[in-house]
C-alpha positions in Angstrom: -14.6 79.3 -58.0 -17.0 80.8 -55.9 -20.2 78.8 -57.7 -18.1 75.5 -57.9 -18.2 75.7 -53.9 -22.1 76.3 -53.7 -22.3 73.7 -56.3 -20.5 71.5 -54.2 -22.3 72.4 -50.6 -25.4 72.0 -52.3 -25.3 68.1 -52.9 -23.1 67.7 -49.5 -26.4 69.4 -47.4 -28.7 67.6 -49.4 -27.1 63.8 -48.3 -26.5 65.0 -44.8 -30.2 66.4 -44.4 -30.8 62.7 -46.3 -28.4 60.6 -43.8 -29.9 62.7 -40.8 -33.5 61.9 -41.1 -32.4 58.3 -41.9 -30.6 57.9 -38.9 -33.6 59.6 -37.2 -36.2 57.6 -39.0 -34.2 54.2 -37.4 -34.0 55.8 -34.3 -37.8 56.1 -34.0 -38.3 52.6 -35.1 -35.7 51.2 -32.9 -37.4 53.3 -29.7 -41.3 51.9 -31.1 -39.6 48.1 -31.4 -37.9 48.7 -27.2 -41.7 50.4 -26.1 -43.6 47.2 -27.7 -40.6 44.4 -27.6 -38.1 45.4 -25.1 -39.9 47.0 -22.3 -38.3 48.4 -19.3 -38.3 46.1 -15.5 -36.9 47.8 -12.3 -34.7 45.2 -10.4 -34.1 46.4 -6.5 -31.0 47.3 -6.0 -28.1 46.0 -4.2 -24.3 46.7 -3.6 -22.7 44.7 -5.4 -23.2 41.3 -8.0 -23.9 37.8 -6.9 -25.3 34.7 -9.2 -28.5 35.3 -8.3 -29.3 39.0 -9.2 -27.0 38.9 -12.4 -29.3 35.5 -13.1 -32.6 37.7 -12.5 -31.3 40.1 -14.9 -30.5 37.7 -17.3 -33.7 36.0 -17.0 -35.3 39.2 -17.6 -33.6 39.1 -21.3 -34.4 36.1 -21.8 -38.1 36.7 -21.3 -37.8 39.6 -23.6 -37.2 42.3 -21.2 -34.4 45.2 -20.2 -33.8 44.6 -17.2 -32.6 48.5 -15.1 -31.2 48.4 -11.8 -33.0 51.1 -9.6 -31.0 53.3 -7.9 -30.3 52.8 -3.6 -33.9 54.3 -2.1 -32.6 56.3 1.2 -34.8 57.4 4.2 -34.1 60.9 5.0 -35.3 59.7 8.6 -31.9 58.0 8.5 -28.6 59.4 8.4 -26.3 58.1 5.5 -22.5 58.6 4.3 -21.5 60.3 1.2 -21.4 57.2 -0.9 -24.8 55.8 0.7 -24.1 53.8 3.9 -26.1 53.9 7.1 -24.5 55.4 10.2 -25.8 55.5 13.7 -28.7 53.1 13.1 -26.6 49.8 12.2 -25.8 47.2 15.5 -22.9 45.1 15.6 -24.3 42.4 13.0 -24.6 45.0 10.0 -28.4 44.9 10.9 -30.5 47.8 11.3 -31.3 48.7 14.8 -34.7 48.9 16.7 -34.5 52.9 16.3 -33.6 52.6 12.7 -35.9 50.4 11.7 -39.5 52.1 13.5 -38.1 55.0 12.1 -38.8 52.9 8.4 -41.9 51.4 9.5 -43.5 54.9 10.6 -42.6 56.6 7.9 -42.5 54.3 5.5 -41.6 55.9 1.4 -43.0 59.3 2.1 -40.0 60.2 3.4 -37.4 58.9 0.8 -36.4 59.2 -2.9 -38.6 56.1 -4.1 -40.5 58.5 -7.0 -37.2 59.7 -8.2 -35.5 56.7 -8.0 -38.3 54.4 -10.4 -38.8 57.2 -12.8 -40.9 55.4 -15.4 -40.4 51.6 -14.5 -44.1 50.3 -14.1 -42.8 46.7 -12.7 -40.1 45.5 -10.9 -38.4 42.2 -9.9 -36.9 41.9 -6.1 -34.3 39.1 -6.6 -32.7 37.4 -3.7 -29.8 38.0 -1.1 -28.7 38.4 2.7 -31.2 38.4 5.6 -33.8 41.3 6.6 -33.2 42.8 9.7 -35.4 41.6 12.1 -36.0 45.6 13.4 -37.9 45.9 10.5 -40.5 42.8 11.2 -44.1 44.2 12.2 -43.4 42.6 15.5 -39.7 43.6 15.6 -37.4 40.2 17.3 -33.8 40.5 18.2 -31.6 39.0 15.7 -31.7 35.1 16.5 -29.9 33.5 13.8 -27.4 35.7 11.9 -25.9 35.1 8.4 -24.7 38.7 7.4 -27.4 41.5 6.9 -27.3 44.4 4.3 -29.2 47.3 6.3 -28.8 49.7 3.1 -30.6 47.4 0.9 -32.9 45.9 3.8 -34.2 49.7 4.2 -34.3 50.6 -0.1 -35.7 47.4 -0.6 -38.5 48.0 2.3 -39.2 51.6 0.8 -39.3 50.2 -2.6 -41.5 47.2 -2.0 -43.9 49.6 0.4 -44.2 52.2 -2.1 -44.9 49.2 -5.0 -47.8 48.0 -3.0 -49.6 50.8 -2.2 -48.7 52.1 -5.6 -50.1 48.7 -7.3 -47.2 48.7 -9.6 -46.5 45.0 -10.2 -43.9 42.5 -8.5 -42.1 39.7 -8.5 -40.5 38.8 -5.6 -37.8 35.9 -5.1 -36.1 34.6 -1.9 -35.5 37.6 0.0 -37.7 39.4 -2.1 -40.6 37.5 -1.2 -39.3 37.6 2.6 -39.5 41.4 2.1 -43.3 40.8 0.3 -44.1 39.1 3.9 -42.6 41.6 6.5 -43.5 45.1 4.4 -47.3 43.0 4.5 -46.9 42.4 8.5 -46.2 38.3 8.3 -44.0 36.8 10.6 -40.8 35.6 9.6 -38.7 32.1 10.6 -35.6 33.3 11.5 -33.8 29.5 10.8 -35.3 26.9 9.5 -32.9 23.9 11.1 -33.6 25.8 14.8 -37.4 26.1 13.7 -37.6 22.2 13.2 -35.0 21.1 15.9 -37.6 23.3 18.5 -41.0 21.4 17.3 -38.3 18.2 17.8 -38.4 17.0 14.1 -34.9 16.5 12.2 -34.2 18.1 9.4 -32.7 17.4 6.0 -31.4 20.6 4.2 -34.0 20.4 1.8 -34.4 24.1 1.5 -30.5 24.2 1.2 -27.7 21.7 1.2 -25.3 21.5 4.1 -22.6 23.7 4.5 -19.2 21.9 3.8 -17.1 24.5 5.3 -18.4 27.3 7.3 -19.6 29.8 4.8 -19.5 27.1 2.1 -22.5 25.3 0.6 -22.8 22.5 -2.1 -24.9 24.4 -4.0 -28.9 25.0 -4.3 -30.8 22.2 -2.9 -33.9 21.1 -5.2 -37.2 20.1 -4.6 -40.8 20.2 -5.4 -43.4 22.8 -4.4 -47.3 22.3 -4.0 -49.9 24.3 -5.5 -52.2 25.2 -3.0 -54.8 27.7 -4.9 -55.2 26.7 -8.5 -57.0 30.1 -9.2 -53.9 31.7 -8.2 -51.1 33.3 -10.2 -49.2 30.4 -9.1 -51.7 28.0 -10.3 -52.3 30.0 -13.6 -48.8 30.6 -14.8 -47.8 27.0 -13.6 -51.1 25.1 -14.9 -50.3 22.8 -12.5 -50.1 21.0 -8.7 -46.8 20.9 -9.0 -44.0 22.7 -9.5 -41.1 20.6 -9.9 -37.2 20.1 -8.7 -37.0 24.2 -8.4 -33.6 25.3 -7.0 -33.5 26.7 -3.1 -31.2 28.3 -1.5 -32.7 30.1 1.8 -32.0 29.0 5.7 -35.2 31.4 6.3 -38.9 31.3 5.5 -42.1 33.2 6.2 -43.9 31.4 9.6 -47.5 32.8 8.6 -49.5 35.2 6.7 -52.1 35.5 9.3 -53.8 38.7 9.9 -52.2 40.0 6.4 -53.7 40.6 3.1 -51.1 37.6 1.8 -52.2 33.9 0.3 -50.1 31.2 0.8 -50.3 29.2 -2.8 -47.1 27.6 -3.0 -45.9 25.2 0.0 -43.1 22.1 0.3 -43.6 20.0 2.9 -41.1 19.0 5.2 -40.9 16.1 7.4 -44.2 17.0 8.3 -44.1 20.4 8.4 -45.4 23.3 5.8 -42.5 25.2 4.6 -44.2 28.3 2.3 -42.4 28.6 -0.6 -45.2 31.2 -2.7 -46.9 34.1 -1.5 -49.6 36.6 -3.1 -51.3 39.8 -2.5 -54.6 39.1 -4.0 -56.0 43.3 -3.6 -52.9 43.8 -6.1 -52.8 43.3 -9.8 -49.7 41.5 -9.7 -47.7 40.9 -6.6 -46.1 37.1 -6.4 -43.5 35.8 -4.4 -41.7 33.0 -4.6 -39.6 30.9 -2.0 -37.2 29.0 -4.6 -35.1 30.7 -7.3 -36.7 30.4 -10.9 -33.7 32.7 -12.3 -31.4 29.7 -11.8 -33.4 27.6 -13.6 -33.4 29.5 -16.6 -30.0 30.8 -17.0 -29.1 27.2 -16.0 -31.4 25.7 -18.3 -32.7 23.4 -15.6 -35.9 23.8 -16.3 -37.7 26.2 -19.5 -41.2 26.5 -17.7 -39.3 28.3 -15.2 -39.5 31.6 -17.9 -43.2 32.2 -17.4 -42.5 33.8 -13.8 -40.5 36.6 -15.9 -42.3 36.4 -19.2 -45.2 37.6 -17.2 -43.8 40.3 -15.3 -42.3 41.6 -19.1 -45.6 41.1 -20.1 -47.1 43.5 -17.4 -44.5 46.0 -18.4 -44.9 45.9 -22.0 -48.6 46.7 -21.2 -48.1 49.4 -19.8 -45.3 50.9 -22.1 -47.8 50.5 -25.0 -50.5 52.4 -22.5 -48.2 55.4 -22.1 -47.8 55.7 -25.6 -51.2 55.6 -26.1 -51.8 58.3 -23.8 -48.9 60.5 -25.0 -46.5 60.2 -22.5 
C-alpha cells in the first residue's frame, strides 16, 4: 500500500515539476515578446475618462504599445485631501491660485512623488483636457476666459511634464498637453482664441472648434489643415510632408509665442490672416513634440491612418529603451 502511494506521487511530481517549468518557460517568453513588442507608455493622469484620453490610450495599442496611466503627481508644497484634492490653494473657478501655483513654479518636481509615480515608464503621452490655470504661466495672468479648470491635474501634469524635460525622457504632448509643453517651457499662452481675434479686429470662424450649439455643447471637432513650418523637424520627418491634412481640433486656447524659450514652432494653421500654432518642439530634447490638433481621434476614428506615426514613434522610443534595460540587466 505504502509503495503503491510513492509509486503514485512519483509520476504526479514529475508532471507538476513538468507543467511548472512550462508555464514558467511561457511566462518568460510572454515577458521577452511585452519587453521587445509591447513596451510600456506613461499617459498623465487625470480624474476621470473622456473620448480623448481613452482615444490616446487606444491609439497607443494600436501603434503597438501598453498604454499605463501614471498615478496623480502631488506637491508636498500643497496641501491635499485624503483622496487627492487640492485645498486652500484653489479660487472660485476650480483654478489654482497665485500662491499655489509659485509655490509649483519654485519648486517645481523636487518636491513631489514624480520618481515614484513613473517607476520604469521611459516615455509618456500627455493627452488633452480642461484649461491650465493661468497661476501657473511664467508670467502668471488672472483667469480671462474660463471653461472649467482641473487644478489637481494642472499641478501633476506641470510636475510630470517638468520632471520629463529635465529628465529627457520622451513626450508627446496633445492639446492641453502641448499647452502644458509651452507654459512648463515659459511661452505665453492665448487664453481664447475668438477674444484673441475679435481684439486685433479680425472675425473668426471656429476653425479650431465648431460653434457651440447650446452652452456647453459643441458639434463636434472642427477640421483643418496644418503647415509644416521646419521640414528638418519631427514634424516634418514623421509627416514627410508640408502638410498635414483635415486633423481634428477641438481647443478655444493656443500658445501666443515661443519667444525667449527653448521651443520651435513647426506646425501652424493660419487663420484669417493670423498664425494659429498648432506644433511645438523642444529641439535640446530627444523627443519632445506637441501637437495643437488631436491625432488620437483620427486613429480610433479611422479618419486618417497616417495619423499613427505620432504614436508609432513614441512606442518606438519606448521599445528602445525597454530592449536597452535588458541589455543592461535591469
Amino acid at each position: 500500500m505504502e509503495h503503491k502511494k510513492i509509486k503514485t506521487a512519483l509520476p504526479t511530481s514529475i508532471i507538476g515539476i513538468a507543467f511548472a517549468m512550462m508555464f514558467f518557460v511561457m511566462f518568460m517568453n510572454l515577458t521577452a515578446e511585452a519587453a521587445e513588442n509591447k513596451p510600456l507608455v506613461g499617459v498623465a493622469w487625470r480624474e476621470g475618462k473622456s473620448e480623448t484620453f481613452e482615444a490616446t490610450c487606444r491609439a497607443i495599442e494600436i501603434a503597438g504599445g501598453t498604454p499605463v496611466v501614471l498615478k496623480q503627481i502631488r506637491s508636498a508644497d500643497l496641501e491635499y485631501t485624503s483622496d487627492g484634492k487640492i485645498i486652500h490653494f484653489k479660487d472660485n473657478n476650480g483654478a489654482l491660485t497665485l500662491e499655489g501655483g509659485k509655490l509649483v513654479r519654485c519648486n517645481s518636481w523636487q518636491n513631489s512623488n514624480v520618481q515614484a509615480a513613473l517607476g520604469e515608464i521611459r516615455v509618456v503621452v500627455f493627452p488633452g483636457g480642461s484649461d491650465i490655470s493661468p497661476s501657473l504661466y511664467y508670467a502668471p495672468q488672472p483667469v480671462l476666459a474660463s471653461e472649467g479648470f482641473d487644478a489637481e491635474r494642472d499641478v501633476s501634469d506641470y510636475l510630470l511634464m517638468s520632471y520629463c524635460l529635465e529628465k529627457d525622457i520622451p513626450i508627446l504632448a496633445i492639446c492641453r498637453g502641448m499647452q502644458m509643453l509651452a507654459v512648463v517651457s515659459g511661452a505665453d499662452i492665448i487664453q481664447d482664441i475668438p477674444e484673441y481675434m475679435a481684439g486685433q479686429g479680425k472675425s473668426y470662424a471656429f476653425l479650431h472648434r465648431n460653434e457651440q450649439v447650446k452652452p456647453g455643447a459643441y458639434r463636434d471637432f472642427a477640421f483643418h489643415d496644418v503647415t509644416v513650418t521646419v521640414k528638418e523637424s519631427l514634424l516634418g520627418r514623421l509627416t514627410e510632408g508640408s502638410i498635414v491634412s483635415h486633423v481634428p481640433s477641438w481647443h478655444h486656447q493656443a500658445v501666443r509665442s515661443v519667444e525667449g524659450t527653448r521651443l520651435k514652432i513647426t506646425g501652424i494653421t493660419r487663420t484669417n490672416g493670423t498664425d494659429i500654432i498648432e506644433a511645438i518642439e523642444r529641439p535640446d530634447k530627444t523627443f519632445a513634440l506637441g501637437l495643437q490638433y488631436h491625432p488620437e481621434i483620427a486613429v480610433v476614428r479611422r479618419l486618417d491612418e497616417s495619423s499613427i506615426v505620432y504614436f508609432k514613434a513614441i512606442v518606438n522610443m519606448a521599445k528602445r529603451y525597454a530592449l536597452e534595460a535588458v541589455r543592461q540587466g535591469e
